[in-house]
Every structure is written in structure tokens, then in C-alpha cells.
N, C-alpha and C positions, 0 to 999 in steps of 0.2 A: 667375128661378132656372133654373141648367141641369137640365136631365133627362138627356140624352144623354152618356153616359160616351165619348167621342171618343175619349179616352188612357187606355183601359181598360190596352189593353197595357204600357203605362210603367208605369202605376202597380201593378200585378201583381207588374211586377220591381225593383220597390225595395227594397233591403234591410230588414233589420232594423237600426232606430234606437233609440240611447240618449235620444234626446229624444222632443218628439210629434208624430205624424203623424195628420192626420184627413185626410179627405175629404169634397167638397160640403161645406165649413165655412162656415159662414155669416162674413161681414166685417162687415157693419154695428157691430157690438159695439165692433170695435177703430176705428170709423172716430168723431171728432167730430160729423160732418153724424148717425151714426147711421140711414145708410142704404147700399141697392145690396145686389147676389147674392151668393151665395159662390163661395168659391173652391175653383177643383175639385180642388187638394191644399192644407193650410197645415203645411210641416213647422215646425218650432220645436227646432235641435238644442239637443243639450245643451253640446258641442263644437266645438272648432273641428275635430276629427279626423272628428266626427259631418257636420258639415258637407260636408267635402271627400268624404263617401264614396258621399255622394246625388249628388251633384255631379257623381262620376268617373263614375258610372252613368246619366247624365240625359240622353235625347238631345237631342243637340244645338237639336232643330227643338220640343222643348216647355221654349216661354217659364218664362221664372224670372221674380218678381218681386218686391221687399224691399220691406216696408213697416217704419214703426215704432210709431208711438202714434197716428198717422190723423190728426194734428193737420191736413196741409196737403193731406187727402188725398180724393179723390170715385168712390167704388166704383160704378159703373154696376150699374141693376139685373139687368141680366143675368147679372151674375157674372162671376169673372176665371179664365180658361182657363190650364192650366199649374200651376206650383206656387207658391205665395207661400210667402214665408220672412220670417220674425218673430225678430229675434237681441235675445236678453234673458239675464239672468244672467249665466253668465261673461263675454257681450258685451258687459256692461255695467259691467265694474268703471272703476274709477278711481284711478290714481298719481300723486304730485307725487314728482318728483326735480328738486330749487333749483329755478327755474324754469318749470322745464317741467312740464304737464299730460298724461297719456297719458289717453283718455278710451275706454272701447267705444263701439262704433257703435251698441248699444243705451242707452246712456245719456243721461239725459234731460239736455238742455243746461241747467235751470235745476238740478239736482244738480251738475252740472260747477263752474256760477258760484256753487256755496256752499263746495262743497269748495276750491276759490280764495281765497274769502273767508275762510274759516278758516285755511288756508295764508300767508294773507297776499299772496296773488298778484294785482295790479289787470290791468286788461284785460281782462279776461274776464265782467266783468258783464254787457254786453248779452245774456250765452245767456240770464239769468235776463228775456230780455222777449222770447225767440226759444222756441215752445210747439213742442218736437218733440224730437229725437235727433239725436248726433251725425251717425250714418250721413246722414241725409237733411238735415242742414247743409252735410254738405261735396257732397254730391249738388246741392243747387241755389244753393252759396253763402249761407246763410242769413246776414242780419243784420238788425239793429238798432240807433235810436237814434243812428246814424252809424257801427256796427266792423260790418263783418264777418267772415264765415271766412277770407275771403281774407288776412286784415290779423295773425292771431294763428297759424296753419298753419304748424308748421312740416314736419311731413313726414303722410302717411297709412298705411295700409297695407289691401290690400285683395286683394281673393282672385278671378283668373275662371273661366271657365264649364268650364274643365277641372279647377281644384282648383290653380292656380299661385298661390304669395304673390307680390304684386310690394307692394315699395315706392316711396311717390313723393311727389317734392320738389312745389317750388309748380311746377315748368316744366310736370314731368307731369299736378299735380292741373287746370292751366289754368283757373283760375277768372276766371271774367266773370260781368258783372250776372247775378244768381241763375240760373248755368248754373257746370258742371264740364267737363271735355273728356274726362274719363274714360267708357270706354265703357258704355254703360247694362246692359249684360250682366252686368258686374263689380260684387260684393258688399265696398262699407266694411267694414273689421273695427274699424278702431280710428281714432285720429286724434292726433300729438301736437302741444300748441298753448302757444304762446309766452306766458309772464306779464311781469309784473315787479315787485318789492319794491314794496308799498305796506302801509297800514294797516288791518286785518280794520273798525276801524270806519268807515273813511274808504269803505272798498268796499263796506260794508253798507250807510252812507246814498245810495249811490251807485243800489243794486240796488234799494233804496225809494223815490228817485225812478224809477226807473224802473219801479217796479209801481205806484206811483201814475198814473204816466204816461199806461199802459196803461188802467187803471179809469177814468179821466176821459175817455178818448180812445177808447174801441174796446169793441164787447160782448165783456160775458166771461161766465161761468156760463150762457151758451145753446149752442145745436147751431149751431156755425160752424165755416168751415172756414181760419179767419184769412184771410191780407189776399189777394185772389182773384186781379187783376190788376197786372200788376209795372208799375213806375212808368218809363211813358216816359222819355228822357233830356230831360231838363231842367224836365219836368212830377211834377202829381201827380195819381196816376190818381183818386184820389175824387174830388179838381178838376173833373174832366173828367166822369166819370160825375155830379156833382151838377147840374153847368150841363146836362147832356143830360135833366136833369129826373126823375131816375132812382130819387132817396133816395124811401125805403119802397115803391119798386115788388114789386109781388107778381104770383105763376105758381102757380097752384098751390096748394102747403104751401109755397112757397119765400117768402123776401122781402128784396130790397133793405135792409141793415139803416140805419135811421133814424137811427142814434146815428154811425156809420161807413159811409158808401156804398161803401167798397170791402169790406166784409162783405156774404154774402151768408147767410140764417140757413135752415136748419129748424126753424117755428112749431111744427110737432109731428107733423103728417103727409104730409111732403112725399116725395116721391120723386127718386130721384137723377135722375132727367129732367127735374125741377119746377127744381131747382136748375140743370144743366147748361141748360137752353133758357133759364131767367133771363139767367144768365150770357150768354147769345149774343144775348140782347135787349138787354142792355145793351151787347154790345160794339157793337151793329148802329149803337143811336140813337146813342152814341159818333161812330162812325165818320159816322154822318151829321150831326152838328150840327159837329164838329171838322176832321173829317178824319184824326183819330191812330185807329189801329187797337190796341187792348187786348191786349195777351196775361197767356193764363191763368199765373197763378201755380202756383194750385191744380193737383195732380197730377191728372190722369182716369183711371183704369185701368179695365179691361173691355170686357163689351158690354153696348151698348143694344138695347133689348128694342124 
């Protein structure tokens, strides 16, 4: 945990907000792993007007950083320097007009893929097997089950570090394997995404194989931080970490999950070091029995202590 208030001064001069603003906020809470320091501001506006106005005032040189539901996410224990931003509520509504889906960036992708289903919109089921928010779908391309973001997107909208809206097609969103080209400074606000006519039942048994899918295939109801590293081109990364002899390796409180070896879990007292050093033991033996080198899926934010 920080102790040292280093942006005393910034944070002195930030306005008054319609939303909430803490400080030294503890993260673990919002993170799935359920571990790592806090964060040394976490505003949560209420507005998009709320937003822009911390925003115009921010210097430039203290780190912003968005999270959503923690699903993909690993808070080092040190805590995350700067202000992290949490967009919930109005960030989170959701429209269908024919077609099309506008979804907030706070919006959980598996509410997206019901309100579709109710609509009668297919294509859009796999968010109900994708555990996160819009915002952070279109941020690393999230998919599943064979669709991604890339494949349903039709435009974004998103906000940067001055308080500018930009809008942007697929050329500007640049999506590649679970990467954006949009720059990491810049806040998702919303996302609209492409359906087509189909039948609420036919997509309901659609999103039921696909949560059965999940339950036979992957822990769920434990402290994970979903699938850790992204799948080499033409491989599978469990593949690779199984044959390196990997499944239920343990660090820790951490451990190799035994049902899924591309999960890594919190037993119950693990530390976000237990997990991140797992992690790099596993890319290591990787790299040494393969040759393919692992990259992290899972988001790292902060410092390690």
C-alpha cells in the first residue's frame, strides 16, 4: 500500500464532483483475483460533463487509468499511482435502434448479449461468454467462442486526455488479436455494434451453449483472472503451458488452475506477486520446452512492492 502522497498537489486542485471521488481506495474489491494496493485517487463520475471536467484540470503528467469489473485485470500490491476511473451508470445504458446496439463502456457485455436476445438481434451472444465491459472489449478486442469486437463494431466513441469526443470507425478503432490502436490515454465512452434479425429463442439456446461451454471448460465461481495468456498464432496457449508440465502448479496463494491451465487462480491468500511471478514461471518453462514466448493477456497495473 502507498503511504506517500507524491500528487498531493493535483489532488488538492480538483474540483468538486457530481460523482465520487476517494483517495488511497483500496482495488482489490473491484478486482476478480481480489487482490493488490490502492489506488491513489478512484473518481467514479456521475457524467459524462463530470468527467470532462476532472479531465480539463488533470495534469497531463498524472496517469489516468480506466478499469471496469476487474474481470481481466491484476492490481499489483503496491497500488496504482494517479487516478483510476470507474464508468458505471449512465456509462452504462444500453439502445437498440433496428439493428444496431449502442452499448456504454460500462456495460457488462453479458447484459449487452441479453438485451440482443430480447431484441431479437443474433451475433452478439458470444459477449454473454466474454466476463468484462464494453469499454475494456473494445480496448483489447475481446472475444469469444469464434466473434469478436472486431467482427460486430461498428463505430466507438471515446473521449482523450484533454476532454475531446472523437468518434471512430473500424480504420481508427485498428483492432488486432486482443489489441486496439487507440491510444491507451483515451477513455471508451460507449460502443455501437452490429446485430442481425434472428430469433430471441434460437439466440437464447445459442448463449446456453455457450454458458454451458464455459462451466465444462474453465473455473468459474473462484478468484480468477480469466484466460491469462493470449493464444499464439496458430496455437493454444493451454497447449503449450500443459506440455511445459505446468497444470496445478502453485507460488504461493497462487496456482495453475487444474481444470484450465491457461487460468491462473487465488486459493484464498495469494498476493498479486504470487500470481504475477506464477505467471512468469510459467511463461519461462514455456519458453524453455517450446520456444514460443507467452504474452500476458491479463492487464498488470501498478507497483510492485
Amino acid at each position: 500500500m502507498m503511504t506517500a502522497r507524491k500528487y498531493s498537489d493535483w489532488r488538492d486542485a480538483l474540483p468538486e464532483v457530481q460523482g465520487r471521488m476517494s483517495f488511497d481506495a483500496p482495488m482489490a474489491p473491484f478486482t476478480w483475483f481480489r487482490v493488490g494496493g490502492n489506488a491513489e485517487a478512484m473518481f467514479r463520475p456521475a457524467d459524462l460533463d463530470d468527467l470532462i471536467a476532472v479531465l480539463e484540470v488533470l495534469p497531463a503528467d498524472v496517469p489516468v487509468t480506466v478499469v471496469g469489473v476487474g474481470s481481466n485485470l491484476l492490481v499489483r500490491d503496491g497500488g496504482v499511482p494517479g487516478m483510476v476511473i470507474r464508468l458505471a451508470g449512465p456509462f452504462a445504458t444500453i439502445d437498440v435502434a433496428g439493428d444496431i446496439i449502442t452499448a456504454g463502456a460500462g456495460a457488462l457485455d453479458l447484459t449487452v448479449a441479453r438485451v440482443a436476445e430480447e431484441a431479437g438481434l443474433a451475433g452478439l451472444e458470444f459477449l454473454s461468454g466474454v466476463p468484462g465491459t464494453i469499454g475494456g472489449g473494445l480496448r483489447m478486442n475481446a472475444g469469444a467462442f469464434g466473434t469478436e469486437m472486431k467482427d460486430v463494431t461498428v463505430s466507438a466513441q471515446a473521449l482523450d486526455r484533454a476532454g475531446n469526443l472523437h468518434i471512430l470507425g473500424p480504420e481508427e478503432l485498428g483492432f488486432t488479436y486482443r489489441r486496439s490502436a487507440v491510444p491507451e490515454g483515451w477513455i471508451f465512452l460507449s460502443a455501437s455494434l452490429q446485430g442481425r434479425a434472428g430469433k430471441p429463442a434460437e439466440i437464447g439456446q445459442r448463449m446456453a451453449e455457450i454458458a454451458k461451454a464455459r462451466e465444462d471448460s474453465q473455473p468459474v465461481k473462484v478468484r480468477t483472472g480469466g484466460s491469462t495468456f493470449a493464444n499464439p498464432e496458430g496455437m493454444s496457449a493451454w497447449k503449450l503451458i500443459d506440455a511445459a508440465g505446468c497444470r496445478g502448479l502453485v507460488m504461493g496463494g497462487a496456482q495453475v488452475s487444474e481444470k484450465h491451465c491457461n487460468f491462473l487462480l487465488n486459493t484464498g491468500d495469494a498476493t498479486a506477486a504470487d500470481i504475477e511471478d506464477l505467471g512468469e514461471e510459467v511463461r519461462r518453462r514455456v519458453l524453455e520446452t517450446s520456444g514460443v514466448d507467452l504474452h500476458w493477456e491479463i492487464r498488470r497495473i501498478g507497483v510492485r512492492t
